[in-house]
C-alpha positions in Angstrom: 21.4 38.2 -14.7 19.4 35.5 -12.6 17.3 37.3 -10.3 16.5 35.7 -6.9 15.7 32.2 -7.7 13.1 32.9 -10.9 12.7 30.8 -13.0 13.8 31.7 -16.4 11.7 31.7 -19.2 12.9 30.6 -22.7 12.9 34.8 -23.6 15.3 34.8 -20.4 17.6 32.4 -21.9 17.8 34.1 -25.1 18.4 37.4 -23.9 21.2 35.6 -21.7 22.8 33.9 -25.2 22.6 37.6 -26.6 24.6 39.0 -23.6 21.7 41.8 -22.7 21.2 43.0 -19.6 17.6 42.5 -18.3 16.2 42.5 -14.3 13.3 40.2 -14.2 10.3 41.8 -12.3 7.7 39.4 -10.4 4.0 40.3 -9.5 1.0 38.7 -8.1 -1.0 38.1 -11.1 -5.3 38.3 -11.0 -6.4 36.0 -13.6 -10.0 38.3 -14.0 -7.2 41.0 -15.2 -4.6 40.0 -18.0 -4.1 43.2 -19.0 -0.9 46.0 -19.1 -3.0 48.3 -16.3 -3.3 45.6 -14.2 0.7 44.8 -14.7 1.0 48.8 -14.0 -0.4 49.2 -11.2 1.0 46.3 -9.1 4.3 47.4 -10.4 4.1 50.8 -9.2 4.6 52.2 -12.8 3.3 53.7 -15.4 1.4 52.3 -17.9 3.5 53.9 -20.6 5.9 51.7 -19.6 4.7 48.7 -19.8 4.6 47.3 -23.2 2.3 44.8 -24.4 2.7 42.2 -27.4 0.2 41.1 -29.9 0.2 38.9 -32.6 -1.3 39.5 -36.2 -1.8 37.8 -39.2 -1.9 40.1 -42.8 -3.3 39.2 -45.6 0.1 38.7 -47.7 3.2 38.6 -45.1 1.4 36.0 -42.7 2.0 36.0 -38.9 3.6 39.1 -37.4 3.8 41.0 -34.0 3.2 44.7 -32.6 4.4 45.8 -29.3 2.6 48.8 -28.2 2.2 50.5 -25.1 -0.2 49.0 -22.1 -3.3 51.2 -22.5 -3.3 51.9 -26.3 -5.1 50.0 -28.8 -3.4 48.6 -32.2 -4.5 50.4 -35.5 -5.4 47.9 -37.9 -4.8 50.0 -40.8 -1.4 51.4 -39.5 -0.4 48.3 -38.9 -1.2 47.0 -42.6 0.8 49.6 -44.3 3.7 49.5 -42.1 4.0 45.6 -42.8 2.9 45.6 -45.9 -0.4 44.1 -45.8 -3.6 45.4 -47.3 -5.6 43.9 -44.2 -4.3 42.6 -40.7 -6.4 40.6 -37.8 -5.7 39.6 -34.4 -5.2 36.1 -34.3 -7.6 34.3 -31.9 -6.4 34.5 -28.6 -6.8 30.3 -29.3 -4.1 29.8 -31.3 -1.2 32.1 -29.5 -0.2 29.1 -27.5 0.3 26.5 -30.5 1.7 29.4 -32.9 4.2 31.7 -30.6 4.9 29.2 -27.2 3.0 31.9 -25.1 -0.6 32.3 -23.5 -2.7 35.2 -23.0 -0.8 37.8 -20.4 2.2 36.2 -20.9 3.1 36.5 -24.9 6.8 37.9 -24.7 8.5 39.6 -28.5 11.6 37.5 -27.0 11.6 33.8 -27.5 9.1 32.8 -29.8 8.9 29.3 -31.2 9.3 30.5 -34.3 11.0 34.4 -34.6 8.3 36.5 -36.4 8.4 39.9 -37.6 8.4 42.8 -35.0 7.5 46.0 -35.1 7.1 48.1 -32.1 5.8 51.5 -31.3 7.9 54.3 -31.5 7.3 55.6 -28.1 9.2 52.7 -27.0 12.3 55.3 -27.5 11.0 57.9 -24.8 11.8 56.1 -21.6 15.3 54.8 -20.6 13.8 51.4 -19.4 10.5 49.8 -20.3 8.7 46.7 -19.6 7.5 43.6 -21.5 6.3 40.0 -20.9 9.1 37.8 -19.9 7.3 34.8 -21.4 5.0 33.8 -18.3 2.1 35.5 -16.7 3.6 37.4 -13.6 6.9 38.2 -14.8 8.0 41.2 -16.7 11.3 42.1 -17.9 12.8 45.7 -17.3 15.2 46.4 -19.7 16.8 49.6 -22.3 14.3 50.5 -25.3 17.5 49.4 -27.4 17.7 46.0 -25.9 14.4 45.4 -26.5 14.5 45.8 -30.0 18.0 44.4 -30.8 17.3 41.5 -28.9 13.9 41.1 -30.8 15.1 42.7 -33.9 12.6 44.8 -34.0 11.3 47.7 -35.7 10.1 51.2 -34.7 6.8 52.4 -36.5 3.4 54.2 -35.6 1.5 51.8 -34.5 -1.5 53.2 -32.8 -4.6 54.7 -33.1 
């Protein structure tokens, strides 16, 4: 599952120790743009595609994470209810290194330093192979929808606005 002398990432390894089938995907990262349409365009795919993960914190359940697609924007609210919180914050993008492993543009569901709830949007579904952080700016993972979610044991949910 190694791809052409990449480095694997700690979400590599795991998806390795799960036995799931992943193809690692390298870009030329532009540190002025982080983002999923950055990601889509040098990939030559569309940003539906390309999932990105964010990290909450609710009021009552604590730490959490949504994976939603690259040009959509997390509902707050949505995300409350389906987690069970009456209100939900980003965490500062200061504290997604110490609490997940990851930095900004390269926060991966997979391979957390400590496994937190997952919820992902239900368009996730639509495609037969999606993309996601592989744990380091410039990579991606292309994997199956079902993958994805097994392998972060995920959940499916409306996620945004």
């Amino acid at each position: 599952m190694s791809d052409k002398g990449i480095k694997k990432t700690n979400a590599a390894r795991q998806l390795d120790q799960q036995k799931i089938a992943y193809e690692l995907i390298p870009y030329e990262v532009d540190e002025e743009h982080l983002g999923a349409e950055h990601t889509a365009e040098v990939l030559g795919e569309p940003i539906e595609r390309i999932f990105k993960t964010l990290v909450l914190r609710g009021d009552k359940t604590g730490l959490f994470v949504c994976v939603i697609p690259g040009a959509e924007e997390v509902d707050l609210k949505k995300a409350a209810k389906v987690t069970g919180n009456k209100k939900v914050e980003m965490i500062h993008v200061k504290e997604l290194l110490p609490l997940t492993g990851y930095i900004r543009g390269g926060c991966s569901p997979i391979g957390m330093k400590k496994p937190l709830p997952t919820w992902f949007h239900q368009t996730l579904t639509d495609y037969t192979t999606v993309y996601c952080s592989a744990g380091q700016r410039g990579l991606q993972f292309r994997l199956s929808p079902a993958d994805l979610l097994r392998a972060a044991h995920g959940t499916l949910a409306d996620l945004i606005v």
